[in-house]
C-alpha positions as CSV (number, residue, x, y, z in Angstrom):
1,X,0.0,0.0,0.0
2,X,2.9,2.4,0.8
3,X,4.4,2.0,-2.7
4,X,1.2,2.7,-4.3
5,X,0.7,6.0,-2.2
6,X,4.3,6.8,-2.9
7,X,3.9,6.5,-6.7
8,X,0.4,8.4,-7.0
9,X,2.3,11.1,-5.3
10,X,5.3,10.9,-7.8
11,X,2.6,11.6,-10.4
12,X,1.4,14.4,-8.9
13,X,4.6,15.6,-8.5
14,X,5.8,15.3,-11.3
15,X,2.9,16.9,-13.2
16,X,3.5,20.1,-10.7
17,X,7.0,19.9,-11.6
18,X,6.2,20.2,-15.0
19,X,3.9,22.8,-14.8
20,X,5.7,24.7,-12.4
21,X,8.5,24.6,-15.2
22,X,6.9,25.8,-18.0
23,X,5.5,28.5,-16.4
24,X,7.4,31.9,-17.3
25,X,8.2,32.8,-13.7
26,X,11.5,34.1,-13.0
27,X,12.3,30.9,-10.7
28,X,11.1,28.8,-13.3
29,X,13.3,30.6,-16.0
30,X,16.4,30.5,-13.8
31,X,16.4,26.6,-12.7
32,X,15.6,25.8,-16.6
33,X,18.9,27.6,-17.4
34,X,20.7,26.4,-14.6
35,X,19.9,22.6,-15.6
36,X,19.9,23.1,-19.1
37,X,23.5,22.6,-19.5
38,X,22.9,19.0,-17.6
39,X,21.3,16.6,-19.9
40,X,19.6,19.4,-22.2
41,X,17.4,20.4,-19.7
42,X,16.1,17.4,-18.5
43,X,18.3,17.7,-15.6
44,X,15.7,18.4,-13.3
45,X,13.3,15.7,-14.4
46,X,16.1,13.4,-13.6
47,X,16.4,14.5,-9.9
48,X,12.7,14.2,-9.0
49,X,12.8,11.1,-10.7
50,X,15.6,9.7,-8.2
51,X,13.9,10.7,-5.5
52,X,10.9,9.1,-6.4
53,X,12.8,6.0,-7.1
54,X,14.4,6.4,-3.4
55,X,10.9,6.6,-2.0
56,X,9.6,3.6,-3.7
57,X,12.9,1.5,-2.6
58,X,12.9,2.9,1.0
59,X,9.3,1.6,0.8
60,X,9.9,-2.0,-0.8
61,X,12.2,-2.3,1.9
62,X,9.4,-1.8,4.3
63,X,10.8,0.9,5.8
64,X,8.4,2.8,7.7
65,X,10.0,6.6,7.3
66,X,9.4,6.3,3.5
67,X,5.8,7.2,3.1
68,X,5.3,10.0,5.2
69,X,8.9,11.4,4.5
70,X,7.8,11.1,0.4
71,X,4.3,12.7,1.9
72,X,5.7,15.7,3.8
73,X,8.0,16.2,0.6
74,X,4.7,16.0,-1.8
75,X,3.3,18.6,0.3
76,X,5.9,21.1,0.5
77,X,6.4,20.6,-3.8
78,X,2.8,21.4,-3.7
79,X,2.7,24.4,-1.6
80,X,6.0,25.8,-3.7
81,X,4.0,24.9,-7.0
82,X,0.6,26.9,-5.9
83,X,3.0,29.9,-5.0
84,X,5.1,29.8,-7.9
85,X,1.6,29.4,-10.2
86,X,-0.1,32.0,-8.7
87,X,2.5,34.5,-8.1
88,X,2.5,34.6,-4.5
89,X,6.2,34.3,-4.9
């Protein structure tokens, strides 16, 4: 159950991630160039994709921290993405 929470979460982060990146805030504009030069700008795809892969192992491994540490992580992506989207930042 754990891994399934873990990877409907690494959905919904990713689809914030990619929203968040194609929007034309400043932030947006400036991690885009900044991880353009690694792997032509995929860069950042790659990280959240690691970390969702962590999460899922951590989790496989019946570790208990995994879930609500991938959770509290969810949350705070989703809090930066609403800010960033909205222009509260």
């Amino acid at each position: 159950m754990p891994t399934l929470v873990i990877f409907l979460c690494g959905i919904a982060n990713f689809a914030l991630h990619k929203a968040t990146m194609e929007s034309d805030h400043p932030m947006a504009l400036q991690m885009r160039a900044a991880f353009g030069r690694f792997m032509g700008g995929y860069g950042s795809y790659l990280l959240e994709f690691l970390i969702l892969l962590s999460a899922l192992s951590f989790a496989a491994m019946d570790w208990a921290i995994a879930l609500p540490a991938y959770l509290v992580y969810t949350g705070m992506n989703g809090l930066a993405g609403w800010a960033i989207l909205n222009g509260k930042i």
